[in-house]
N, C-alpha and C positions, 0 to 999 in steps of 0.2 A: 612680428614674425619669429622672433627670438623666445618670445614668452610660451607660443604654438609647440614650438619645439621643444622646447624644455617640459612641456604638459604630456606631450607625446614619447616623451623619452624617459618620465614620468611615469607613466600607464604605463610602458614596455617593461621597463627594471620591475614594478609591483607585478606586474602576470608573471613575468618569469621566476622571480623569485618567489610566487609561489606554484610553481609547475611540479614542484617533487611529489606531494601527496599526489597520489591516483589511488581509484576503487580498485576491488579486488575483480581478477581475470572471471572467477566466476567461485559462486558460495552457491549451499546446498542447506536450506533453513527447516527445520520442524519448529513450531510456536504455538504456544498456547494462550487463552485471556479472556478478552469479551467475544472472543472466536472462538469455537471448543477446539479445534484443530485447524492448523493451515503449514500445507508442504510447498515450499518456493523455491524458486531459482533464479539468483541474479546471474545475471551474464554481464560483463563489461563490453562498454560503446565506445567512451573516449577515458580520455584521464578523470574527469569528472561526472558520466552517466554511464548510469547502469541499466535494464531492462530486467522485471523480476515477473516473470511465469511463477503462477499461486492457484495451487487449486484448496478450498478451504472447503469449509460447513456454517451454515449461518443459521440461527437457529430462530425459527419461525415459532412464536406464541398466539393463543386466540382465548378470547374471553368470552362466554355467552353468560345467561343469565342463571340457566344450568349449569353450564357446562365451562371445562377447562383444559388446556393442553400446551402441548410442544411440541414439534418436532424437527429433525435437522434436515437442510436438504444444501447442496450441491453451490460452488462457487466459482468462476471461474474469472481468472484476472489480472491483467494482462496492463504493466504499468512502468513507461518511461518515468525514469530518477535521474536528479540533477543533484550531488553529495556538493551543494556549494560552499561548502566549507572545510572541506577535511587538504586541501593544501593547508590553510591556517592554521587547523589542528595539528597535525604534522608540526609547520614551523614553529610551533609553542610546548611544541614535543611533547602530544596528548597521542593516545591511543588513536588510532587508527585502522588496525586490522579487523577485519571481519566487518569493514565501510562503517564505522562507528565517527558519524557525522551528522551536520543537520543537510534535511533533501526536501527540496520540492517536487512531486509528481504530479500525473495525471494516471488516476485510477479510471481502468475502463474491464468494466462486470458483468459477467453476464452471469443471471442465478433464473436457476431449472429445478424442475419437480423429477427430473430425472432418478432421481435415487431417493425414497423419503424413509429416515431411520426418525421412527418412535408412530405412535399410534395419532392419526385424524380419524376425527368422523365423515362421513361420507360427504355432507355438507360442507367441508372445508376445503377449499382449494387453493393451491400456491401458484400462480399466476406467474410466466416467464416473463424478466424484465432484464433493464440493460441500462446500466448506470455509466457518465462519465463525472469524476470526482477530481477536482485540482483540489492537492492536498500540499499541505507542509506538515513536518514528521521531523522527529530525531532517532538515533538509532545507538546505543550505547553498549560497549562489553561489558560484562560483569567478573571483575577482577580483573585475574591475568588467563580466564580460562576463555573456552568459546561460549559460552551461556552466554546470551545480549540481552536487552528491552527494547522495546520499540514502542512509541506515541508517537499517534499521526491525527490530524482533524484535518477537517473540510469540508464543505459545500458545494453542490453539484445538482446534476440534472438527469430524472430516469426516467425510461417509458417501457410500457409492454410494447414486444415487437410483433406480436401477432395479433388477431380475430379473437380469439380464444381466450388469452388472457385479458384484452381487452374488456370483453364482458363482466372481468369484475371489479368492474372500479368503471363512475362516470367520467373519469379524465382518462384522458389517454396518455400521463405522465404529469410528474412535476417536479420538483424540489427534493431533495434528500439531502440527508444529514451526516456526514463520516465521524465519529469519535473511536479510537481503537485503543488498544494498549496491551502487548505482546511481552509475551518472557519466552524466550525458547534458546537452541542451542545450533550451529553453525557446524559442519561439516566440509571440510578441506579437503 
């Protein structure tokens, strides 16, 4: 019973003593990378989750035998953050501000033909789908200014949500791939 307690009392002194770092209230992100643009917003949950509203551009390529192109369309995305590590970084008296921590989230995307900037052919079409992505990510500042980076991977699961996109693809979803890698600058 002795040994219980002292485990438990244990766990108690290591959480509280690391209760000081928490994410920030709320940051305003511009970023740039394997993304050609993405505008976000974290908002703070608790001492250690964040909620970050991102609307980006992903940019769609097609190969024919003729024929070649690009073009960007629309992203929307929508992703609880868990910064499980920035009380530690804190108590090792590492940077901190502007949530510069390692995070695990859940990416949840929904990408539309809503807006298509650069040239298809008529033949080509971007099919609406709906991605959810468990990711782990780091987020770091650069120097002493607001410029950060950010690398996230992960694996996850996507489908077309309609009739319509369905038709172009025999499955109706599967497997997707997250790799990112971001530079941009934070907003106070």
């Amino acid at each position: 019973m002795k040994l219980l307690k002292l485990a438990a009392l244990a766990v108690l002194f290591s959480v509280s003593s690391y209760a000081q770092g928490t994410v920030e209230k709320s940051l305003f992100n511009v970023q740039t990378g394997l993304t050609p643009l993405a505008i976000n917003h974290e908002a703070k949950l608790g001492d250690r989750f964040a909620l970050r509203s991102e609307l980006s551009f992903a940019l769609r390529a097609y190969w024919t035998l003729y024929d070649s192109g690009y073009a960007f369309t629309p992203v929307i995305n929508l992703e609880p953050r868990w910064y499980y590590n920035i009380a530690k970084r804190e108590g090792k008296g590492k940077r901190t501000d502007n949530n510069s921590a390692n995070f695990i989230g859940l990416a949840s995307r929904y990408s539309s033909d809503w807006v298509v900037l650069g040239g298809l052919p008529d033949y080509f079409t971007i099919p609406n789908s709906v991605s959810f992505v468990p990711k782990w990510g780091i987020r770091r500042g650069i120097g002493q200014s607001n410029f950060n980076y950010e690398f996230s991977t992960g694996l996850g699961y996507f489908f077309y949500p309609d009739q319509e996109s369905q038709k172009y693809s025999s499955k109706r979803g599967g497997f997707t791939v997250h790799l990112d890698f971001r530079i941009g600058y934070t907003f106070k």
